[in-house]
C-alpha positions as CSV (number, residue, x, y, z in Angstrom):
1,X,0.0,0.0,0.0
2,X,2.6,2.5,0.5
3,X,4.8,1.9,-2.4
4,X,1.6,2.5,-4.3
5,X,0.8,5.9,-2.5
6,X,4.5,6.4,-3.4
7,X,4.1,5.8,-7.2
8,X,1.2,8.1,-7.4
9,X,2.6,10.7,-5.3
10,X,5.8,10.4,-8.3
11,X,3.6,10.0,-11.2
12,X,2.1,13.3,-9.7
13,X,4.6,15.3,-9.2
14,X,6.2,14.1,-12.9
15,X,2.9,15.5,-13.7
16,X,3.5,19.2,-11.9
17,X,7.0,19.7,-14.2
18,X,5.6,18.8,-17.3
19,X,5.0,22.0,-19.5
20,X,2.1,24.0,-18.7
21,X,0.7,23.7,-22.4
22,X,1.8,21.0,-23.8
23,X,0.4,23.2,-27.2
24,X,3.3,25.3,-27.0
25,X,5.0,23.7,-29.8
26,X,4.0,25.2,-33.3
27,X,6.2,26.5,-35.9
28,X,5.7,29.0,-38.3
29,X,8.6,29.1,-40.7
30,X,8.6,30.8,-44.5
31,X,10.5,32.4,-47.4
32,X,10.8,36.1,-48.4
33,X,10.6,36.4,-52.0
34,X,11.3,39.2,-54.3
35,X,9.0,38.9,-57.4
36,X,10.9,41.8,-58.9
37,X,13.2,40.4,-61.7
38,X,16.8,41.1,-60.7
39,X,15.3,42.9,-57.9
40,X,16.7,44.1,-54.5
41,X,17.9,41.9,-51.7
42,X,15.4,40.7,-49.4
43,X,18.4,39.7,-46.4
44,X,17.9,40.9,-43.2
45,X,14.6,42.0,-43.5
46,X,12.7,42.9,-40.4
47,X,9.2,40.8,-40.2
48,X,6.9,41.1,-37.7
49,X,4.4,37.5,-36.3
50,X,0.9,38.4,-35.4
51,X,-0.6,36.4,-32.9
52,X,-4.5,36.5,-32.5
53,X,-6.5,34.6,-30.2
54,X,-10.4,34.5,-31.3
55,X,-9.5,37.8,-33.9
56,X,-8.1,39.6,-31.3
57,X,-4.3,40.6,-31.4
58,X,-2.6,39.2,-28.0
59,X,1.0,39.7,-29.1
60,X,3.9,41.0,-32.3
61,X,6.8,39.4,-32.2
62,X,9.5,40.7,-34.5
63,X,12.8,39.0,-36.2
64,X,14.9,39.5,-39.1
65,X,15.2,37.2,-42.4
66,X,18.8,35.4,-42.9
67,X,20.7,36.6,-45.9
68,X,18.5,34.5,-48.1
69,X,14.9,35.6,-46.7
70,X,14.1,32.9,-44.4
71,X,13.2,32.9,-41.3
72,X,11.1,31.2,-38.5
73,X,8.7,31.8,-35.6
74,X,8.9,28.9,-32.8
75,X,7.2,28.1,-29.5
76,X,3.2,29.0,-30.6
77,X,0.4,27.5,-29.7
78,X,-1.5,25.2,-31.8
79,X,-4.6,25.5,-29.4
80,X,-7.7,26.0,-31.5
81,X,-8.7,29.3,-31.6
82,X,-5.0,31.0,-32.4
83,X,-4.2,32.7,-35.8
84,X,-1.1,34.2,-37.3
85,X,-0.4,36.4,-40.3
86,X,3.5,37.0,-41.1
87,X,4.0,41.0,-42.7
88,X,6.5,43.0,-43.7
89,X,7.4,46.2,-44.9
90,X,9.9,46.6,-47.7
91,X,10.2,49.6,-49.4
92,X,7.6,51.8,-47.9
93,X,5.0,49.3,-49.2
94,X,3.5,46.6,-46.9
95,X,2.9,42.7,-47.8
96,X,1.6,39.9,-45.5
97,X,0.8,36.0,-45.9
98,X,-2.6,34.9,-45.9
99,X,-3.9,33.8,-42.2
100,X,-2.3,30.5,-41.2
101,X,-3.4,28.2,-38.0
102,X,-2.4,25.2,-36.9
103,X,-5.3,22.1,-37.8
104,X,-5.2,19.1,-35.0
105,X,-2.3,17.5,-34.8
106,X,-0.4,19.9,-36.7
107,X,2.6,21.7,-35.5
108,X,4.7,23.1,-38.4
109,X,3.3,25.6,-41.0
110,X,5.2,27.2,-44.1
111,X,4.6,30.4,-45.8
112,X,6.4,32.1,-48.6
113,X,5.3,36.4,-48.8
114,X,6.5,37.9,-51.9
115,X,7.0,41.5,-52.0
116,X,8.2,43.4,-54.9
117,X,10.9,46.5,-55.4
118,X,8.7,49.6,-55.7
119,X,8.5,52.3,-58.4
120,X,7.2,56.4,-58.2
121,X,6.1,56.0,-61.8
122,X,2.3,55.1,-62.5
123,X,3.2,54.0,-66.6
124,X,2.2,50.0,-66.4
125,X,-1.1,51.2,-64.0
126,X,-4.3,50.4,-66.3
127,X,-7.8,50.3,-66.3
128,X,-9.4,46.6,-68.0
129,X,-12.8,47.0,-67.6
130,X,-15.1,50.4,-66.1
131,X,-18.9,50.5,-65.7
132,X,-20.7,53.2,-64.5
133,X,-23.9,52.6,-63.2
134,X,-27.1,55.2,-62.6
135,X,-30.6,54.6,-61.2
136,X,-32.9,57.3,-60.8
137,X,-35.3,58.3,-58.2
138,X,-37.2,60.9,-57.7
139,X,-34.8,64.1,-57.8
140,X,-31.5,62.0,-57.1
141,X,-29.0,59.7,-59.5
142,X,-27.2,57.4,-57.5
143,X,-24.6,56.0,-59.1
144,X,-21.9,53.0,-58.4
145,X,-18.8,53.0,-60.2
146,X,-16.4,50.2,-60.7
147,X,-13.1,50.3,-62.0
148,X,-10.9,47.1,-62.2
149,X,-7.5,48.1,-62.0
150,X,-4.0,46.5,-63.1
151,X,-0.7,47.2,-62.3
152,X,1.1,45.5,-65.7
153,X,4.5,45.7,-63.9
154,X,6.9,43.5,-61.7
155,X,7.0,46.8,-59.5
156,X,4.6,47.8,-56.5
157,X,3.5,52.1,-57.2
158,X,4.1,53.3,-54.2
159,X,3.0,56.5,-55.4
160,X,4.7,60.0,-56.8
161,X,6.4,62.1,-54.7
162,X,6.0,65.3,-57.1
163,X,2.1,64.6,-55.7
164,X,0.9,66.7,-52.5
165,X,0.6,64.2,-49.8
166,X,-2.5,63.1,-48.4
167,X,-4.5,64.7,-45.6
168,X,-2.6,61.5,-43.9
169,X,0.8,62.2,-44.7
170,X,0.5,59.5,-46.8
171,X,1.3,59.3,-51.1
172,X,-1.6,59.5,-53.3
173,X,-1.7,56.1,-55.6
174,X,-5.0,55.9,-57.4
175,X,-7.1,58.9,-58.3
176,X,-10.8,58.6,-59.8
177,X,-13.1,61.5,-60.4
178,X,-16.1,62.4,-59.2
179,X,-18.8,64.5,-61.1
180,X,-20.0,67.6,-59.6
181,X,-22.2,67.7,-56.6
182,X,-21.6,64.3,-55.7
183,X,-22.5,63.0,-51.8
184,X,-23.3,60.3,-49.5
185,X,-20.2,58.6,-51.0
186,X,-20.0,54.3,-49.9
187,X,-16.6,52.7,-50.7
188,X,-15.7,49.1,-51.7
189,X,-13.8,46.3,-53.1
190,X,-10.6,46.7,-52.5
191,X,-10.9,50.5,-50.6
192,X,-10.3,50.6,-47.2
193,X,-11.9,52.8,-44.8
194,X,-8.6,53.8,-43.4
195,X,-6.6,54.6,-46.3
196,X,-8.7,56.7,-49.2
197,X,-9.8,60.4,-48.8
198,X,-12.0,62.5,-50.8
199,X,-12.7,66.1,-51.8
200,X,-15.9,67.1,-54.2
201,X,-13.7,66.4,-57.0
202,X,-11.8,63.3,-56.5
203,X,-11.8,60.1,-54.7
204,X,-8.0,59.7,-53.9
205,X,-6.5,56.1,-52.7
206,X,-3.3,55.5,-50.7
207,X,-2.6,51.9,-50.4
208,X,0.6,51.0,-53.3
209,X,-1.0,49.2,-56.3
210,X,1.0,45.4,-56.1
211,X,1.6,43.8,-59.6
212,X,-1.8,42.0,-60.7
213,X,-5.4,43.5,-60.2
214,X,-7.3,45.1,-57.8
215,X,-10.9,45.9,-57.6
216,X,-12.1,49.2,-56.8
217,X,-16.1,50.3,-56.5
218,X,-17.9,52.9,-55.1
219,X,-21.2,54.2,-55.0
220,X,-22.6,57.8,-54.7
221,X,-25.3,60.4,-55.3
222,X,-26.0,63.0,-57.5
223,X,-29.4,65.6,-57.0
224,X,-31.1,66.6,-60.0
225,X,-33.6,69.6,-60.9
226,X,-34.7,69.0,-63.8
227,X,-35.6,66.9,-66.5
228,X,-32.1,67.5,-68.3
229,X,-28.6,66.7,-66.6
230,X,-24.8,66.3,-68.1
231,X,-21.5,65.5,-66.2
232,X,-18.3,64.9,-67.3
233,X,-16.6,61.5,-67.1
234,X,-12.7,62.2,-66.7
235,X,-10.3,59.1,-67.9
236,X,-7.7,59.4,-65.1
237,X,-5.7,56.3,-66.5
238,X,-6.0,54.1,-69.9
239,X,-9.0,52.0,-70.3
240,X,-9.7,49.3,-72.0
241,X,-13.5,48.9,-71.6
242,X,-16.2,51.1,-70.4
243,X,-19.7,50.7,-70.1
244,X,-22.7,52.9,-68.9
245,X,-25.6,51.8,-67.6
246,X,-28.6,54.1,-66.9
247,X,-32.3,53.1,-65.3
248,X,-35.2,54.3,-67.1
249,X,-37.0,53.8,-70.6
250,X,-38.4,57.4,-70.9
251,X,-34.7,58.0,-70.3
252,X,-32.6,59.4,-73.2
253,X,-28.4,59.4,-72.8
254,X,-25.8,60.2,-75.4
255,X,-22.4,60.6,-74.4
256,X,-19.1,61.4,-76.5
257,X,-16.8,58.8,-77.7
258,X,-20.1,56.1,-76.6
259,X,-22.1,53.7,-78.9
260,X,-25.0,52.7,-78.1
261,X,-25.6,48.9,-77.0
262,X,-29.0,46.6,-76.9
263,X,-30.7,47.9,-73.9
264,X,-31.1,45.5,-70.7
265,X,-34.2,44.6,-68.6
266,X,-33.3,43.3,-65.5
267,X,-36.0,42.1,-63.2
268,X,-38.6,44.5,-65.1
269,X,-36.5,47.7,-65.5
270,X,-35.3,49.0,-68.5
271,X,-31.8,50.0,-69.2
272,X,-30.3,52.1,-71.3
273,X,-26.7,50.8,-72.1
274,X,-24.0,52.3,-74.2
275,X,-20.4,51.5,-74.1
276,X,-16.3,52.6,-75.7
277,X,-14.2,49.9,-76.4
278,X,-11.2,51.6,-75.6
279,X,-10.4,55.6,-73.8
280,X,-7.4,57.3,-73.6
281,X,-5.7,58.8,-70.4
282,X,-7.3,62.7,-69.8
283,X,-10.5,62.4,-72.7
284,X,-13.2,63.5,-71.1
285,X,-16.9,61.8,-71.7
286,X,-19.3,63.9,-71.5
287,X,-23.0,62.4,-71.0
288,X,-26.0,63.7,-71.3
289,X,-29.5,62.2,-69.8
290,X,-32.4,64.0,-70.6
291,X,-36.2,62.5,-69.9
292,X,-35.5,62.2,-65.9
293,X,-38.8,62.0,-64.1
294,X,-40.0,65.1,-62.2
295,X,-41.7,62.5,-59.9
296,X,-42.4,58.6,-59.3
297,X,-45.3,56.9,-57.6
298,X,-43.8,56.0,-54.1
299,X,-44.1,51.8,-54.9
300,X,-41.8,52.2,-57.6
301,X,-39.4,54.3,-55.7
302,X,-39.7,52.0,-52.9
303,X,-39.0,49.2,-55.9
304,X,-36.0,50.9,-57.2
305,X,-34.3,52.2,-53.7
306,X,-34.4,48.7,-52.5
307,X,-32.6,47.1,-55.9
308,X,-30.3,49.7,-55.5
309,X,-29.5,49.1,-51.7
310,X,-29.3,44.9,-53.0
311,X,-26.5,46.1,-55.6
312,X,-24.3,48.8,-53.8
313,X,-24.4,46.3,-50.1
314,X,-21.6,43.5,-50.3
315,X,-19.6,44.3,-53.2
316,X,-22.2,42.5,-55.4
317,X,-23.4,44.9,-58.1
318,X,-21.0,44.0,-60.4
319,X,-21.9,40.5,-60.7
320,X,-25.3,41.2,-60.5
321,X,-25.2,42.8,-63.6
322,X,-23.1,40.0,-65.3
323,X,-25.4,37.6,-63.9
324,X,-28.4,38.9,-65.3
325,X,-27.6,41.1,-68.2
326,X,-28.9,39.9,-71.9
327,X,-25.6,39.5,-73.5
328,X,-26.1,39.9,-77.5
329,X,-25.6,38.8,-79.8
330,X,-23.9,35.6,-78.8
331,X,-20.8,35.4,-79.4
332,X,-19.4,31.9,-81.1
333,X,-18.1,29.5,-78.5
334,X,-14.9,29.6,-78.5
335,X,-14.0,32.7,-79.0
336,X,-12.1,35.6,-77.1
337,X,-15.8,37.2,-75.8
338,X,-17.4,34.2,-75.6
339,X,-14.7,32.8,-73.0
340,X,-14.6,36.2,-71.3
341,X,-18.4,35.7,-71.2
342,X,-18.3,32.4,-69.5
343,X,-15.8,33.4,-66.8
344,X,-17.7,36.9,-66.1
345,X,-20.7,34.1,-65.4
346,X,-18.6,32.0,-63.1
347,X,-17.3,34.6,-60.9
348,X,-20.8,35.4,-60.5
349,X,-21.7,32.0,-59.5
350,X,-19.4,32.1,-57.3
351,X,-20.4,34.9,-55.8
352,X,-23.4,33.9,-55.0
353,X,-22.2,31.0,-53.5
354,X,-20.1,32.6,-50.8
355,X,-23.3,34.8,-50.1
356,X,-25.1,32.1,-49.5
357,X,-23.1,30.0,-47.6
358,X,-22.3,27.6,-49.8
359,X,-18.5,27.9,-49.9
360,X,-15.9,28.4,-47.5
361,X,-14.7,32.0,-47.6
362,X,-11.0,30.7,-48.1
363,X,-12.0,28.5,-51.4
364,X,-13.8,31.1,-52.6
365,X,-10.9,33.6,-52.6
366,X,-8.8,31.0,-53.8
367,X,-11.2,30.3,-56.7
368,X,-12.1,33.7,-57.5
369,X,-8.5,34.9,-58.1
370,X,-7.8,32.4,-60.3
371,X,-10.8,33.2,-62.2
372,X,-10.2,36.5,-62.3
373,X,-6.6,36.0,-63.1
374,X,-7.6,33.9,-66.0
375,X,-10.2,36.7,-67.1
376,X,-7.3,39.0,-66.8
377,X,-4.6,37.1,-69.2
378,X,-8.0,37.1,-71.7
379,X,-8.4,41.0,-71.5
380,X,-4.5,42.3,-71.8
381,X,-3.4,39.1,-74.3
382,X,0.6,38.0,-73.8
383,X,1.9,39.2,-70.6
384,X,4.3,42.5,-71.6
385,X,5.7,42.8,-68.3
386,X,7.6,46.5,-68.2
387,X,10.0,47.6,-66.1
388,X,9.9,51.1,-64.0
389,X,12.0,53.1,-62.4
């Protein structure tokens, strides 16, 4: 009996040295890649672990790469409920890894984060595809703008120096133009509340434009007084596509450098769609709508605010109009448009996936880049990588 009481009393007391999480064994390590060709060295780069627990930050931890961009964060907990995201800073423009956690069982993660010299010049920064989209209600145009955005470099734009810094201190990267009077102004896609400002003029962004494609979309309002109203539509970069979309049948718009397209009727509404295949940097469209209603019976405005607020919330307008858009005539299968066609209608399908719950918001991002990417290498042809300085 009392070697047994003396077996337990070891066994405990074993028990009382052991670590007090035995979790406290995960290892992040990773690669620092420069996806600049011949591009500067990423050695001894200062990178920075952060640690969440339940999405909120409990700790930074900070190291340097080796001389060939490695590096590696040790002792972390692979308890459920912990996430990390590796980021950097290299040359004034920031880059991180996607969000990595340890599954059961697990205790070693990789990630590589490529980052990329940067350049002051905004030559290989290009616009693929614009839509501008109006719907009217009584007295007010609200319209959502969407602008999908490539930088055609191996260089991040971080920005020109000859510009006036931002309210923020920070270097203006993207600028898109507003038409006057405009209000109420709603960012998204790829805008972030914290880094774009704007005046009555322009919508200005600060975040560096990364090789690839970015997505930006915003939405805004316009009063009107009359039956008539013109703006000007400034091309602030090269543009590939452009497409306007206005609400209303009684509505008439002509715009310079536009043709007119077969009009839409999407879940009962007429619209009016004209389009330019291609717009240089500074020409200026000028569009004119005339017909606007003086008035509209409160059910239809209660019809058209609410299809409005559907489109601008979530980032979904876009697609919406992909998804539901009569696309004529149609275009051999096969070809250039009819391809571009079919992956326009897949990124909507998978849209409405995610929203529905369907797919698992890390698939879906996966899956929609590579979509997009894919859409991309259709619209630009070859890859003509430039380099800037």
């Amino acid at each position: 009996m009392i070697k047994r009481i003396a077996l337990l009393v070891a066994i405990f007391t074993l028990n009382l040295a052991a670590p007090v999480s035995a979790a406290e064994d995960g290892i992040i390590e990773g690669l620092v890649v420069n996806g600049t060709e011949d591009g500067s060295s990423i050695a001894n780069q200062e990178i920075t672990l952060d640690t969440h627990l339940h999405d909120a930050e409990v700790a930074l931890t900070t190291i340097e790469t080796d001389s060939e961009g490695q590096f590696i964060f040790d002792g972390l907990s692979t308890e459920p409920g912990y996430s990390y995201l590796v980021k950097l800073t290299f040359q004034e423009a920031n880059y991180s890894s996607e969000w990595l956690s340890f599954s059961q069982g697990e205790t070693t993660k990789f990630t590589e984060v490529t980052v990329y010299d940067s350049t002051t010049s905004d030559d290989a920064i290009v616009v693929a595809a614009a839509h501008t989209i109006i719907y009217i209600v009584q007295g007010v145009l609200t319209m959502w703008d969407y602008f999908l955005v490539e930088n055609r470099s191996d260089l991040t734009y971080i920005g020109s120096k000859e510009v006036t810094p931002t309210p923020g201190g920070t270097r203006e990267t993207l600028r898109f133009s507003l038409p006057e009077g405009a209000s109420e102004l709603q960012p998204g896609g790829d805008l972030m509340e914290c880094c774009f400002y704007h005046s009555e003029e322009d919508l200005i962004d600060t975040i560096p434009v990364l090789p690839g494609a970015k997505e930006i979309h915003y939405s805004y309002m316009v009063d009107y007084s009359s039956s008539t109203y013109t703006f000007s539509h400034e091309v602030n970069y090269p543009t590939a596509s452009f497409d306007l979309v206005v609400q209303g049948e009684g509505t008439n718009v002509t715009g310079d450098q536009l043709v007119a397209q077969e009009p839409m009727v999407i879940e009962d509404i007429w619209y009016n769609h004209l389009s330019s295949p291609e717009l240089a940097l500074g020409d200026i469209l000028d569009i004119h709508l005339s017909g606007l209603p003086s008035g509209v019976d409160n059910q239809q405005t209660t019809l058209w605010v609410t299809l409005t607020l559907a489109l601008l919330t979530g980032g979904f307008g876009f697609s919406y109009f992909v998804r539901k858009k009569r696309l004529q005539p149609v275009s051999p299968k096969g070809s250039l448009q009819h391809r571009s066609q079919r992956l326009l209608g897949e990124l909507a399908q998978l849209d409405d996936d995610f929203e529905a719950g369907k797919i698992q918001e890390e698939k879906y991002r996966n899956l929609r880049s590579t979509k997009k990417a894919q859409l991309i290498e259709l619209t630009q042809g070859p890859k003509d990588k430039r380099g800037n300085g």
